[in-house]
C-alpha positions, 0 to 999 in steps of 0.5 A, a space after each residue: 500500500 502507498 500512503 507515504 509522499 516519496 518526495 526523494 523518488 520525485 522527478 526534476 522539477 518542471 515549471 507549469 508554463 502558463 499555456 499549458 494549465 494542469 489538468 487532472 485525468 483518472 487514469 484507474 480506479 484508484 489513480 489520477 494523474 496531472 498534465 501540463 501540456 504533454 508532460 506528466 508532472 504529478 500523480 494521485 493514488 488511494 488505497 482502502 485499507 478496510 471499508 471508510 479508511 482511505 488513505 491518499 497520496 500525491 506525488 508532484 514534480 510542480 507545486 501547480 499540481 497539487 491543489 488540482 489533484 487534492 480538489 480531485 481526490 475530494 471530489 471523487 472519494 467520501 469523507 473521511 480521507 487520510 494521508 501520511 507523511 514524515 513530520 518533519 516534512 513541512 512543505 509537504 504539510 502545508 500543501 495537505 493542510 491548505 487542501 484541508 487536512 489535520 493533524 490527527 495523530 503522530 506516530 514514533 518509528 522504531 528500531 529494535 535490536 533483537 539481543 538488547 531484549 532478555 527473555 522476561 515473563 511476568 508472574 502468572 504469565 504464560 506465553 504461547 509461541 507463534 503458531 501454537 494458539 488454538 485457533 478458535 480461541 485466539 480468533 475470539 481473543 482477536 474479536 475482543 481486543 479489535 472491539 475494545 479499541 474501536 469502543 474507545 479511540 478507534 482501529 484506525 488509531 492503532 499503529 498496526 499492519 493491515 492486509 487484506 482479509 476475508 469480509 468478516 476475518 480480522 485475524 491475518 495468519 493465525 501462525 504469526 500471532 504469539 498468546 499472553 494466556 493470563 488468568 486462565 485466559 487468552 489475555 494479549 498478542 503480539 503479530 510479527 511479520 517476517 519479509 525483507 529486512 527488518 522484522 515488524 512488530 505488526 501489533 502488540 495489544 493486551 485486553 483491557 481487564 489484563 493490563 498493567 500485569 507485564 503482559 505487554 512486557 511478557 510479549 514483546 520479550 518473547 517476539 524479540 528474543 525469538 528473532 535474535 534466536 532465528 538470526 534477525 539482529 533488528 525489528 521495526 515498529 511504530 507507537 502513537 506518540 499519545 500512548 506514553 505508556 507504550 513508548 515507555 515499554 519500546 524504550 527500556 527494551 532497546 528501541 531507538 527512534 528513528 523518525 516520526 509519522 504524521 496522519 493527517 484526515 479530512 473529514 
């Protein structure tokens, strides 16, 4: 999914000779592009993440073009949108807030090394490695958690992976997932995504009723401690900046901040 502007990968600068007056294409379902005369000098894209979460990007290679094509991403896309970018990207920032985006949220990116984080379980803790849940209660733990978080703050704030699933099935790959089982019940989870370079913290969640016990602790331990074991020196994430108490936890196992994330929306 391409929701990160990528100003570094753009083209050289073209200046819109005033004969020649952006105009907007829809060249796909999901994409726009901007012309000036014959040459190309931006393009838009929106993916969906689940139903009412788009996410937009627009890349352009003149300042003229963005305007025309955030007017045709409104006019085209229901409310809300989303789109976002690295905070310290302030030209790119203003273009989104002059076409009427927020500020809805900012997030810490992280580098974790995988040796700094000593296997740790806290009192009446177990954890069950990936793969080793059972299926049918990990799925309803799954349900739990996502219920909870979309009765407060929202899935949408939570700075999680998300790929495609079924209608209806939430969990990605049952085999990814890693159990916190507290109190005789599946109480919290941590997904981790193996692929190109660094691993990813997908999603690490503890229910409601079960927080402020070391599950949290408990998991990111284990998930770290079993890459180091596997070979993988490093693992990436991303915190709300809001959560303080996440931030806290990512920090004294070794996480280095590396950049930050702005969401903006538009409603």
């Amino acid at each position: 999914m391409n929701t990160v502007n990528s100003p570094n990968t753009a083209q050289p600068a073209r200046p819109v000779h005033p004969a020649h007056p952006v105009q907007i294409t829809r060249v796909g379902e999901t994409q726009w592009q901007a012309l000036a005369g014959d040459a190309v000098v931006g393009h838009a894209d929106v993916s969906t993440r689940r139903p009412g979460l788009r996410y937009v990007s627009i890349d352009v290679w003149d300042d003229a073009a963005f305007a025309p094509l955030a007017d045709a991403l409104r006019a085209a896309l229901p409310a809300p949108l989303r789109t976002l970018l690295a905070a310290d990207d302030r030209a790119q920032a203003a273009h989104w807030e002059r076409a009427g985006f927020v500020p809805e949220r900012r997030e810490w990116e992280y580098v974790l090394p995988t040796a700094a984080a000593a296997p740790y379980l806290a009192p009446g803790v177990t954890i069950l490695p990936a793969g080793t849940a059972d299926e049918s209660r990990l799925r309803a733990l799954d349900g739990e958690i996502r219920a909870e978080v979309e009765a407060g703050p929202g899935w949408h704030t939570m700075p999680a992976e998300v790929r495609p699933c079924p209608p209806g099935d939430t969990l990605i790959d049952p085999s990814l997932y890693a159990v916190a089982v507290h109190q005789g019940r599946y109480a919290g989870l941590v997904r981790v995504v193996r692929g190109r370079g660094p691993a990813r913290i997908g999603l690490l969640a503890v229910r409601a009723a079960h927080q402020r016990h070391g599950l949290g602790r408990s998991l990111l331990a284990h998930a770290l401690h079993t890459l180091h074991e596997a070979g993988t020196t490093a693992a990436r994430a991303e915190v709300d900046q809001s959560r303080t108490a996440a931030t806290a936890l990512f920090e004294s196992l070794g996480a280095e901040r590396t950049g930050q994330v702005l969401h903006l929306i538009r409603h």
